[in-house]
Structures are given as C-alpha cells and as structure tokens.
VOPAGU-2260 file (C-alpha; in pm, 1 decimal, decimal comma):
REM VOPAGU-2260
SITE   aa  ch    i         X         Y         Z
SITE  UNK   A    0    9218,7   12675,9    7885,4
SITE  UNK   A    1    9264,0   12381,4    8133,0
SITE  UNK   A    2    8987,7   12124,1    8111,6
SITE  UNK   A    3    8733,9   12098,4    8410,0
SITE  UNK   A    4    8880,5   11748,7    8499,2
SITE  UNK   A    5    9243,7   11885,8    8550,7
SITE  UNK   A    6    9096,6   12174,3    8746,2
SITE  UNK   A    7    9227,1   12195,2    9105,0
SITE  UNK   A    8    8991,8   12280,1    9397,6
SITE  UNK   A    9    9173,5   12581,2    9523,0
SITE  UNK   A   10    9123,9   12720,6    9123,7
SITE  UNK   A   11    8775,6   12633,6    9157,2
SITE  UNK   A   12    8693,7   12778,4    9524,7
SITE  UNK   A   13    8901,3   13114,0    9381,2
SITE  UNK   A   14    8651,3   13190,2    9088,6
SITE  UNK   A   15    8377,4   13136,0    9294,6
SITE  UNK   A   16    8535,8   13418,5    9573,3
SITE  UNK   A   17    8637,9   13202,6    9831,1
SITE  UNK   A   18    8944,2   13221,2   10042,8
SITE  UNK   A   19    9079,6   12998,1   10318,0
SITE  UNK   A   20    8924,5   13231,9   10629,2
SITE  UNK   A   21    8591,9   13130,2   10433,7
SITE  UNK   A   22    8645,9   12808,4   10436,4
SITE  UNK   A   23    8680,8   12802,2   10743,1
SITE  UNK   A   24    8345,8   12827,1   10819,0
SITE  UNK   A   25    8212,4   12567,8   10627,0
SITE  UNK   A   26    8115,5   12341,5   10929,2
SITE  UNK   A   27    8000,7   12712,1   11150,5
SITE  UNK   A   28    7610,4   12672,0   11232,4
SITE  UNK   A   29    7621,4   13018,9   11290,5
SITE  UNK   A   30    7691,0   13119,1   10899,4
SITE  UNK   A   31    7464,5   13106,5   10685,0
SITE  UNK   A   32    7619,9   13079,4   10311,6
SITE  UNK   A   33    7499,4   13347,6   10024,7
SITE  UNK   A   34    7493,1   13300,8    9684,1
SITE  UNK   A   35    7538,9   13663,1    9458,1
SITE  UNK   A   36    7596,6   13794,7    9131,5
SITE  UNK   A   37    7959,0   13959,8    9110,4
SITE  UNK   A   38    7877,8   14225,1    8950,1
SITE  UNK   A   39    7653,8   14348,5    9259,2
SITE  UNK   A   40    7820,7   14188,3    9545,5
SITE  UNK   A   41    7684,6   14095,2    9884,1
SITE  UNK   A   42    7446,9   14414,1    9831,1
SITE  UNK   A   43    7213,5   14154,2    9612,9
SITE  UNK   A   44    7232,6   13818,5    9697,5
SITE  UNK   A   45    7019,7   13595,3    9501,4
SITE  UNK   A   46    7010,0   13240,5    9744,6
SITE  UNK   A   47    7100,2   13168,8   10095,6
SITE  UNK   A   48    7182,2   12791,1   10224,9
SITE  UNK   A   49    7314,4   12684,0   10597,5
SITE  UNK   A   50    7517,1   12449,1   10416,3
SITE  UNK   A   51    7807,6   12505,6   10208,0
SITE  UNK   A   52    7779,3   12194,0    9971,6
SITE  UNK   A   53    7424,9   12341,7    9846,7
SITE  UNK   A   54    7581,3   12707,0    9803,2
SITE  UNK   A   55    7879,0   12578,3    9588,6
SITE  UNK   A   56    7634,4   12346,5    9397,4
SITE  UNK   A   57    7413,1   12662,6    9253,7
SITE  UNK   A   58    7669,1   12869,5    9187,8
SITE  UNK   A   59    7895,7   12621,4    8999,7
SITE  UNK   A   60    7591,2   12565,1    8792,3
SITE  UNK   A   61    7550,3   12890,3    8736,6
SITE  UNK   A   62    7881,2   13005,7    8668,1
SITE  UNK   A   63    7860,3   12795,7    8379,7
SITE  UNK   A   64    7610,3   13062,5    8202,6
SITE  UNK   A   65    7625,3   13348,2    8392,8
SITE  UNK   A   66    7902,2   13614,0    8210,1
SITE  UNK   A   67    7964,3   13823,1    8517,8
SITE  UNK   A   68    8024,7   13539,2    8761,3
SITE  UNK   A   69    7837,1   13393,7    9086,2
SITE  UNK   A   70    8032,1   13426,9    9402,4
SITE  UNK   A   71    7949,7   13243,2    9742,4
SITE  UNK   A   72    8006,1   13368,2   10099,8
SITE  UNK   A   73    7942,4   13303,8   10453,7
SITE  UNK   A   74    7844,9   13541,0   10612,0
SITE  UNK   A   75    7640,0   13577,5   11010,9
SITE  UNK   A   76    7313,1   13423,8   10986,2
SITE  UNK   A   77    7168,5   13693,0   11198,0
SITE  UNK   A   78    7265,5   13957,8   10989,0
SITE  UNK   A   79    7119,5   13829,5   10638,7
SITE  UNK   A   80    6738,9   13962,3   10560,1
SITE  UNK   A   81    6739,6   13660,8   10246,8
SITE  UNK   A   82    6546,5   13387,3   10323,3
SITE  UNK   A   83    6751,6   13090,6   10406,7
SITE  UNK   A   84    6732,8   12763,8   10263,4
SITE  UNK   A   85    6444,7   12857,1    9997,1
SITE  UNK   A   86    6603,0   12674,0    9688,0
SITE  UNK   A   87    6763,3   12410,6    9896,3
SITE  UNK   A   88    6547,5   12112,6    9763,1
SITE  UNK   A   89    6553,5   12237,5    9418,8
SITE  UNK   A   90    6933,9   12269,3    9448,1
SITE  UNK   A   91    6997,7   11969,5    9612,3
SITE  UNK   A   92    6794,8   11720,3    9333,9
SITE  UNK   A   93    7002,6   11945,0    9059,1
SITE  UNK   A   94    6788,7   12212,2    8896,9
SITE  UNK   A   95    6912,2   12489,3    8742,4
SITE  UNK   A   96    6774,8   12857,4    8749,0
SITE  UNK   A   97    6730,9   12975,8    8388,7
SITE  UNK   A   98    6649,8   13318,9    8309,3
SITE  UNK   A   99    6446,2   13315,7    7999,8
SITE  UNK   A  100    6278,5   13602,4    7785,2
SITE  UNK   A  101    5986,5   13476,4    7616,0
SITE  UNK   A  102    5760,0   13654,8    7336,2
SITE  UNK   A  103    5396,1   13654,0    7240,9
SITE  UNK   A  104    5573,4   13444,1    6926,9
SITE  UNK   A  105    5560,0   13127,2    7095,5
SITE  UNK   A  106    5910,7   12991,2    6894,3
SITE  UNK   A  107    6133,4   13338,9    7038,0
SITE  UNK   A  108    6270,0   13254,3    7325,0
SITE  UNK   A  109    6594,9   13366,1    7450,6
SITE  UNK   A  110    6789,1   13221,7    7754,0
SITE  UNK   A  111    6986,2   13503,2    7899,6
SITE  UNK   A  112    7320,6   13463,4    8043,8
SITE  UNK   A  113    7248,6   13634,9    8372,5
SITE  UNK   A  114    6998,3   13577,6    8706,9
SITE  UNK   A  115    6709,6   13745,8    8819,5
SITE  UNK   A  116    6737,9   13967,0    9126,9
SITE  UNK   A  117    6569,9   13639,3    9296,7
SITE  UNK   A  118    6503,7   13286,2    9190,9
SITE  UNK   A  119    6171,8   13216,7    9214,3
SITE  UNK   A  120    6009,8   13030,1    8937,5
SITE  UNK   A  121    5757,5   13288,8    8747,0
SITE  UNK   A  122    5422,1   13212,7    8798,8
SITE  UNK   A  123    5042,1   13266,2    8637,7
SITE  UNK   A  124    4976,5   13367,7    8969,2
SITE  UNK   A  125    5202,7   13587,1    9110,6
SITE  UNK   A  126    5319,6   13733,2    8763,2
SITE  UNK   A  127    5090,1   13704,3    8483,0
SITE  UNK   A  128    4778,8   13760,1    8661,4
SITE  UNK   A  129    4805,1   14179,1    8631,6
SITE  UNK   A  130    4861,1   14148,6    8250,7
SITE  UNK   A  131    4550,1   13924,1    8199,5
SITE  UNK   A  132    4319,0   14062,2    8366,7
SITE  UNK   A  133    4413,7   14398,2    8267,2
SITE  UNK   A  134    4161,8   14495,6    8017,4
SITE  UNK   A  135    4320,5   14824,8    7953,8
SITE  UNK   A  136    4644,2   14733,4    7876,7
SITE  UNK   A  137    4458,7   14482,8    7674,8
SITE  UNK   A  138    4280,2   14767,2    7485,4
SITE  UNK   A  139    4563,8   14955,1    7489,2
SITE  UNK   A  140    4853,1   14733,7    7381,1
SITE  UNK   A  141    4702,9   14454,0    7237,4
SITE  UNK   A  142    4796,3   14079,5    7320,0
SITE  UNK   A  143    5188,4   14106,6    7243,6
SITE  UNK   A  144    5376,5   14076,2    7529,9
SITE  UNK   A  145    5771,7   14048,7    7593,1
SITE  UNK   A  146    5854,6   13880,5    7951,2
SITE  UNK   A  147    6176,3   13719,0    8153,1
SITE  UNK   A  148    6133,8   13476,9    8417,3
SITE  UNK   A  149    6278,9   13230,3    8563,1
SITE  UNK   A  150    6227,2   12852,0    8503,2
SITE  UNK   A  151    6416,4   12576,3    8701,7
SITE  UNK   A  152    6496,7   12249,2    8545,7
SITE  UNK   A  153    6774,7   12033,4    8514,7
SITE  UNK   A  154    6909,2   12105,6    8170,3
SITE  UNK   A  155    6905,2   12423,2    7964,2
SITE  UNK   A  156    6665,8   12289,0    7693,4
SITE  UNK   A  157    6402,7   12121,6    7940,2
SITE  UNK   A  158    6411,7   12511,6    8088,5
SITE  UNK   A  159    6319,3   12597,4    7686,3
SITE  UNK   A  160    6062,8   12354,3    7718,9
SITE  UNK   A  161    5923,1   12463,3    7992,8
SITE  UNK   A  162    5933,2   12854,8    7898,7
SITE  UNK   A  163    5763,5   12740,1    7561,5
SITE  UNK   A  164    5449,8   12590,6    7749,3
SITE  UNK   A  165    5477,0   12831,9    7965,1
SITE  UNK   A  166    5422,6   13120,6    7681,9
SITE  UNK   A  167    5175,2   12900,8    7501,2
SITE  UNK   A  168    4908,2   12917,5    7845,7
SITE  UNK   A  169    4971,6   13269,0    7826,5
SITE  UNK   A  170    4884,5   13260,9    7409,4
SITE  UNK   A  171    4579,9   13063,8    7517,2
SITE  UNK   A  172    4460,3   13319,0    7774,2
SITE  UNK   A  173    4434,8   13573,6    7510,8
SITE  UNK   A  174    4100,1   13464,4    7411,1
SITE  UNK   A  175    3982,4   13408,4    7737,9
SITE  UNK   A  176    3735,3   13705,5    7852,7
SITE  UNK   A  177    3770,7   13799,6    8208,6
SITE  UNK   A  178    3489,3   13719,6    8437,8
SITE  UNK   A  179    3246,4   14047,3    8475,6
SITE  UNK   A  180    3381,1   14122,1    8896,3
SITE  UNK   A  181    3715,6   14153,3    8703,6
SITE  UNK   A  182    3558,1   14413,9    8405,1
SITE  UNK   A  183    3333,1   14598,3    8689,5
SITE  UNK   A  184    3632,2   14653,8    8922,8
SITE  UNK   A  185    3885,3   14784,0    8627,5
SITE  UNK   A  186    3635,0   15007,7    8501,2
SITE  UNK   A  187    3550,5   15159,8    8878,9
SITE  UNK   A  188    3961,1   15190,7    8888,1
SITE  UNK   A  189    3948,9   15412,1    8589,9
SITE  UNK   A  190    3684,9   15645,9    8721,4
C-alpha cells in the first residue's frame, strides 16, 4: 500500500470517480458538484456543493470510513432535486458525518462504516420526538430502544461523545411523563 503522502493527485481524483472531462468543470457556475455513495450511484446522492474544493473535502473524509466508497460528480445544477450547499459550513470548518447506532445501554455504541441516505444531524426534534411521546410503544415495548443517526464533529471519538450524550437525554426522558394534551390525543388516536 503506498502511503497517503506519496499519493499522486490523479490516484486520488480516480478513487473518488473523477476523470479529466470532470475536471473540467471545476471552475463551471453552472455545475453543481454531488457527493454519493458508490454503491448507489448518482440515484442517491447524499451532499451537493457549487464548489468543487468542498465536494472533494467530504468525500475524502469519508472515504476514509466508508467501505463501499464516496464518489463526487458535477453534474447540471438545474437538473439536481438535492439541496445545494446544505453542509457547506460544516464541511468547510472540517466536520465529519458519523453514522452511529446507539442503544438504550448508554456505553453500546457502534460507529458504522457507511452514510445515511442524508446528512443531517439527528435531532430530539425531528427524530426522537415520535418515540417519546408515544405512550403506546412505551406500553408496548418498554424504554429499550436501538437507533442510528448521524452526528457531525471533527474527529471520530468527539462523534462518540456526542452520540453518548446524545443517548443519555434520551435515558433521561424515560422518566419524564408526557404532558396530559400529549396522553388525551394518543388515546383519541387509538379509538
């Protein structure tokens, strides 16, 4: 194996799926650049940057973890339905996307050598709030729960870190007894 320091740039630009005709557009403001899993192709892209420097930045990062590969691409901005430019600031000060599977045992966590179908950052909000509030699943299933999100940070074990707190809030809600709106409006569901 050559080290990364004696790597040459063409090598490089090949494993992440470029070619010369895409370089070519590197400097074309009507490309827009995606960022995709291998395995699925341009069918799933996963990021999508105007500029070439943030595109290659993600997916070097993440070909470092990811098994299958991460490929970049230009392709016509008018003809990609991604939003564009949505992990640009999180790309550009160096975060990483970690996809992490997390347990209602606080110390099991597993990072997973893959991506999500997107990158956003799993929230209380917009992914936890379902499962809380759900009294019958609660009643149901109990308070064990098995979930993978992702968590950006700049290094693999601040993304541990973060998954760790993140699963101990979720511990914490466990107690927590939803508000009586919340039990009035599951219970007309069920009827």
């Amino acid at each position: 194996m050559i080290p990364a320091s004696q790597t040459k740039e063409s090598d490089i630009f090949r494993i992440i799926g470029l070619s010369e005709e895409h370089l070519s557009k590197v400097d074309d403001p009507d490309s827009v650049w995606l960022v995709y899993p291998f395995e699925h192709g341009l069918a799933r892209p996963i990021a999508a940057f105007t500029e070439f420097v943030c595109a290659f930045d993600l997916a070097s990062r993440l070909n470092a973890f990811v098994e299958t590969g991460v490929a970049i691409q230009p392709v016509s901005s008018s003809s990609t339905n991604i939003e564009v430019d949505k992990y640009r600031q999180l790309t550009e000060v160096g975060m990483t996307p970690f996809l992490i599977r997390m347990t209602s045992q606080v110390t099991e966590l597993e990072v997973i050598d893959d991506v999500s179908c997107n990158l956003d950052e799993i929230s209380l909000e917009n992914d936890i709030a379902e499962l809380v509030t759900n009294l019958e699943f609660r009643r149901r299933f109990g308070w064990e729960f098995d979930l993978v999100g992702t968590f950006w940070a700049p290094s693999r074990r601040l993304a541990i870190k973060k998954a760790r707190a993140f699963s101990s809030i979720i511990c914490e809600l466990k107690d927590q007894i939803p508000s009586q709106s919340i039990i009035a409006s599951q219970s007309l569901r069920s009827n």
